[in-house]
N, C-alpha and C positions, 0 to 999 in steps of 0.2 A: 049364317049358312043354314039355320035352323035345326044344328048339331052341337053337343060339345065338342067343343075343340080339343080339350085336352083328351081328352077318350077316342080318336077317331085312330084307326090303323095308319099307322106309318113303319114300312120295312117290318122288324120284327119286334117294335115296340106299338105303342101308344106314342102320339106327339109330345106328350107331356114328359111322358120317359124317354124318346129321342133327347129333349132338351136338356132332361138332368141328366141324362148319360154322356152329352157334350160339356157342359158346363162343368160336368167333375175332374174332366180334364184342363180345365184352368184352377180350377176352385175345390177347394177341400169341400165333401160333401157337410161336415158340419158347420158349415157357414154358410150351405145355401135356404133359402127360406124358399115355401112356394106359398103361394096366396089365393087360396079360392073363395066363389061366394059361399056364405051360411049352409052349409047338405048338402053343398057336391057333392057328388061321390067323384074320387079318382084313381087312377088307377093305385097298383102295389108302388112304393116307393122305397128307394136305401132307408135301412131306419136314421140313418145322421141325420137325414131333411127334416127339416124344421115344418111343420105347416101351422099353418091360422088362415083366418078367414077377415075376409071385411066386415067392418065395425055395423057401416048399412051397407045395404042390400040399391044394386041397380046404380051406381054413381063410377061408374068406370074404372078404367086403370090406375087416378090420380087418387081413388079410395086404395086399390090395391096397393098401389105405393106405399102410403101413409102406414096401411096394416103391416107392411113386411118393414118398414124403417124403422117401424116401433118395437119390435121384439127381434131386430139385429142383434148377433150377438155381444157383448158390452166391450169384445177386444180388438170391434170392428171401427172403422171410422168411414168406411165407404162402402158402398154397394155396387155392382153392375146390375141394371134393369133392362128384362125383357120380357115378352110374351108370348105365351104357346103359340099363338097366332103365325108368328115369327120360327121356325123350327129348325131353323138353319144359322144357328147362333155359331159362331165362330172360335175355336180358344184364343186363335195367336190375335185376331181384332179385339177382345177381351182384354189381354194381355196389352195390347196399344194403349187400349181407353187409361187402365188402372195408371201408366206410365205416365199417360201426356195430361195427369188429372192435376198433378202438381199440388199449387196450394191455390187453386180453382174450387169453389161451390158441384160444379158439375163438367165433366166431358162432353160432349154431342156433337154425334154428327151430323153434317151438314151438307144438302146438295150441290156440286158444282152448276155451275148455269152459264151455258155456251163460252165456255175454257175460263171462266173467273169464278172468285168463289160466291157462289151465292147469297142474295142478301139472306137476311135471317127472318124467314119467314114462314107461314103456316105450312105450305108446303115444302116445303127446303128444310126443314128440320126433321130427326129424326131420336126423340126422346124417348122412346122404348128400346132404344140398344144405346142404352149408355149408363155412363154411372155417373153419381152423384155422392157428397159429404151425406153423415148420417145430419149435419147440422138444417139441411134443406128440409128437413119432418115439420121444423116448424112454421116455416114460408107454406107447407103443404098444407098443414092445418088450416093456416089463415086463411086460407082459399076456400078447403071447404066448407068453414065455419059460415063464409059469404054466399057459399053454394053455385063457384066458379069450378067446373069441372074439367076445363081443357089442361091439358099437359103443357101444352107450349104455353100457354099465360105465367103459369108457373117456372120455368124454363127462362125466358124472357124476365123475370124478377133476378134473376140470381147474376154472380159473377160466374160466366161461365165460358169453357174454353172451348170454341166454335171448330170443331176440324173440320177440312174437304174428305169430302167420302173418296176423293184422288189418294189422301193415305191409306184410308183403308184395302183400296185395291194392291197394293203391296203386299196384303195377308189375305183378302178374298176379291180375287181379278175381277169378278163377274156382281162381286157384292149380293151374294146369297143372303148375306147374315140380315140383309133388309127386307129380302121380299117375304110379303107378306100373305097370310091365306085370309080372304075376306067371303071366296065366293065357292062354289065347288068347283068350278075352271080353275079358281086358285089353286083350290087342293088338288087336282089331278094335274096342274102343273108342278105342284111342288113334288107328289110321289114322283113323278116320270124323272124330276130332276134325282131326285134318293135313287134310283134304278140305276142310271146314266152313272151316277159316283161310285155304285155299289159294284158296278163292272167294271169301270177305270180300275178299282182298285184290286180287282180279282185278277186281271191282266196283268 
């Protein structure tokens, strides 16, 4: 968008603090990590959050990952992963992932496609709102040590438990917690949708 994402206004926060102020409603703030490049700046943060940065510079989310798996905290054994980009993270679809993780490598969702469930594929997958074992850091490594950067390559390696975004809609009807902001139509669509909630909720 040719902005930080995490810095851009949303309601009365910042995106990035929209999202930690959701997620600490599923998640104790001292087990949330956040992960930016080397000198962001971002915004104020609870002092619990954790931050670091990526290891290098420009290798995408699958480096992000790696940095926040690697200084999880040692009582942790799972993570849920997601991105500012994403600012409509959900707790109670949170709270599904961590449930239906079992003794699965990773949860993810997964698009329906025309009433069945979708194969498992680049589009049809959705591995920034899911969680994963802390044991998946080292499948991640091996990836980037090859200098394979996609998320789903890595995803597609492991044992993982494929949901229909159909469950999800039990905790978010509309499946907010997916859409994503890529463009500024995005971003002016997701404030409008923050307005729209902000009034439901004032009624």
């Amino acid at each position: 968008m040719g902005r930080d994402k995490a810095t851009l206004p949303f309601g009365r926060h910042t995106v990035l603090e929209h999202v930690v102020e959701t997620l600490m409603e599923a998640i104790s703030g001292t087990s949330i990590v956040v992960v930016s490049a080397a000198g962001q700046k971002l915004p104020a943060l609870p002092p619990s959050i954790q931050l670091t940065h990526d290891a290098k510079p420009a290798r995408g989310p699958l480096e992000g990952m790696a940095a926040g798996l690697l200084v999880l905290p040692s009582y942790l054994d799972k993570a849920f992963v997601c991105s500012c980009d994403a600012p409509f993270v959900n707790p109670n679809v949170i709270r599904h992932l961590l449930k239906q993780l079992s003794n699965y490598d990773a949860a993810v969702p997964v698009d329906e496609c025309d009433g069945n469930e979708s194969d498992i594929n680049d589009r049809g997958m959705h591995p920034l709102c899911a969680v994963y074992r802390r044991r998946v850091l080292t499948v991640i490594e091996k990836q980037l040590a090859n200098n394979e950067l996609r998320v789903r390559s890595m995803v597609k390696q492991l044992f993982a438990n494929h949901l229909s975004t159909r469950e999800l809609r039990e905790f978010d009807p509309k499946l907010h917690c997916l859409q994503n902001m890529n463009t500024p139509h995005d971003y002016e669509v997701a404030l409008n949708e923050l307005r729209a909630t902000s009034q439901e909720l004032r009624q």
